[in-house]
C-alpha positions, -999 to 999 in steps of 0.1 A, spaced: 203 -383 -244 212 -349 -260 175 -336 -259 169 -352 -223 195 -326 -211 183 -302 -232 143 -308 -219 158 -310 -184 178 -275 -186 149 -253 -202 127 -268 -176 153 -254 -147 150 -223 -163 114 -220 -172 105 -228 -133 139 -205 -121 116 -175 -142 81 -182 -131 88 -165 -95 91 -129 -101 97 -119 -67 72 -94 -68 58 -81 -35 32 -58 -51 7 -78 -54 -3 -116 -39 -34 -132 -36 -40 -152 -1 -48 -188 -15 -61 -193 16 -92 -173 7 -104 -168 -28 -127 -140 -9 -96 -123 -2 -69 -98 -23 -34 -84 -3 -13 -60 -18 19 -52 0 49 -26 -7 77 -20 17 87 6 1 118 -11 -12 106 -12 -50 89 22 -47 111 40 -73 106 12 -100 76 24 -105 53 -1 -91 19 -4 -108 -12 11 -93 9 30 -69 22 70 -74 42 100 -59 78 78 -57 92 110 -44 79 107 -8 100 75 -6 135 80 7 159 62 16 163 65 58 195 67 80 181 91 113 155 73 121 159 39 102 131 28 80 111 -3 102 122 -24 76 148 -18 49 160 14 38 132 30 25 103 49 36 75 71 26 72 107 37 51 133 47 51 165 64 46 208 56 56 198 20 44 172 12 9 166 30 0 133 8 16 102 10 30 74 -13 -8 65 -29 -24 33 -39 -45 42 -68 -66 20 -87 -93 8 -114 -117 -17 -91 -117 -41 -121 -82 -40 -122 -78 -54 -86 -106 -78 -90 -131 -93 -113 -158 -84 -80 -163 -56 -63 -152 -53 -28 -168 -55 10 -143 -37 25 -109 -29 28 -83 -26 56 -52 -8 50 -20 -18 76 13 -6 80 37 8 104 41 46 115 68 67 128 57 104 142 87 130 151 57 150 174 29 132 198 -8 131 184 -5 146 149 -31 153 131 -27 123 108 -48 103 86 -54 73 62 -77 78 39 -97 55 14 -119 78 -20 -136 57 -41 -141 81 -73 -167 75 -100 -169 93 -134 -139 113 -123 -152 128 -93 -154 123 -55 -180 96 -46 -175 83 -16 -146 89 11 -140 82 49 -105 91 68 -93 73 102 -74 98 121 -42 75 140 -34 107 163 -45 90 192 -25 58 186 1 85 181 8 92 212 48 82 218 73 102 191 105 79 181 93 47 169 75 26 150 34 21 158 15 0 138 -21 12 124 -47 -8 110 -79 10 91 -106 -4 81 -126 9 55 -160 -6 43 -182 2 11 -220 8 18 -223 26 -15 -230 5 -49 -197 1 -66 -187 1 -103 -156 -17 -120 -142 15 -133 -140 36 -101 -110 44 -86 -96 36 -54 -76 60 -35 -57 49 -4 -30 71 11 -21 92 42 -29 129 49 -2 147 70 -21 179 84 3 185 114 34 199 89 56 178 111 82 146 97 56 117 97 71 85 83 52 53 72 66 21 58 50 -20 50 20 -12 38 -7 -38 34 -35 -36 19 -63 -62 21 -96 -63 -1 -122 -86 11 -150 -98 -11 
């Protein structure tokens, strides 16, 4: 009876431990073709893997983050936001169609000059690169838009390039983002 209970209380907390929690990284088991990665920002100063300059996340008060407290960044400063940057293999054991990158924006100006961008470098340099521009879904200052980008890969791919994704603030004015998802299709 003794190791019954025993059996029975590591199992509890074996299968309490198996869910970290982690909103970094998910696969949709709906789709085996199919990778998201989300970050809401929340986790951003734990160093999240794949993902760098923590800095531009801060915690918000005037305006509130859209969800949360915290929030990425970017304006004359700091041009470049919070980036996802990754090895290919390290996503996936295939290489990627296409990516779309979706999130939620807030601008302190109308129509700034405003960008996500996807670079795909190979051998350490620039390969291949394309930016959407969000000014024109921009158009409203003081809330929260959502953007989608979509991003696909008509140049042969290699495990070891790099993935880029982040924003590019050329107006110099307060530009916040916050829930990213990213969402590889293969």
């Amino acid at each position: 009876m003794k190791k019954l209970i025993f059996f029975i209380f590591v199992g509890i907390i074996l299968s309490s431990c198996s869910n970290s929690g982690s909103k970094s990284q998910s696969s949709d088991q709906a789709d085996p073709n199919k990778i998201v990665i989300t970050n809401d920002m929340e986790n951003a100063r734990g160093m999240i893997p794949g993902w760098q300059n923590e800095s531009h996340v801060i915690a918000m008060s005037e305006p509130p983050a859209h969800s949360g407290t915290y929030a990425c960044i970017s304006n004359d400063t700091t041009q470049y936001s919070y980036t996802f940057k990754e090895q290919l293999k390290n996503i996936n054991s295939k290489l990627p169609k296409s990516a779309t990158v979706k999130g939620w924006v807030y601008t302190t100006v109308a129509n700034p000059n405003f960008s996500i961008l996807c670079s795909i470098n190979q051998d350490q340099k620039q390969y291949d690169w394309k930016a959407v521009p969000l000014d024109k879904e921009l158009t409203k200052p003081g809330k929260w838009v959502e953007f989608s980008a979509n991003y696909f890969f008509y140049k042969p791919l290699k495990p070891e390039d790099e993935i880029w994704i982040f924003a590019w603030n050329q107006s110099q004015k307060n530009v916040y983002m916050d829930d990213l998802t990213i969402t590889f299709q293969y």
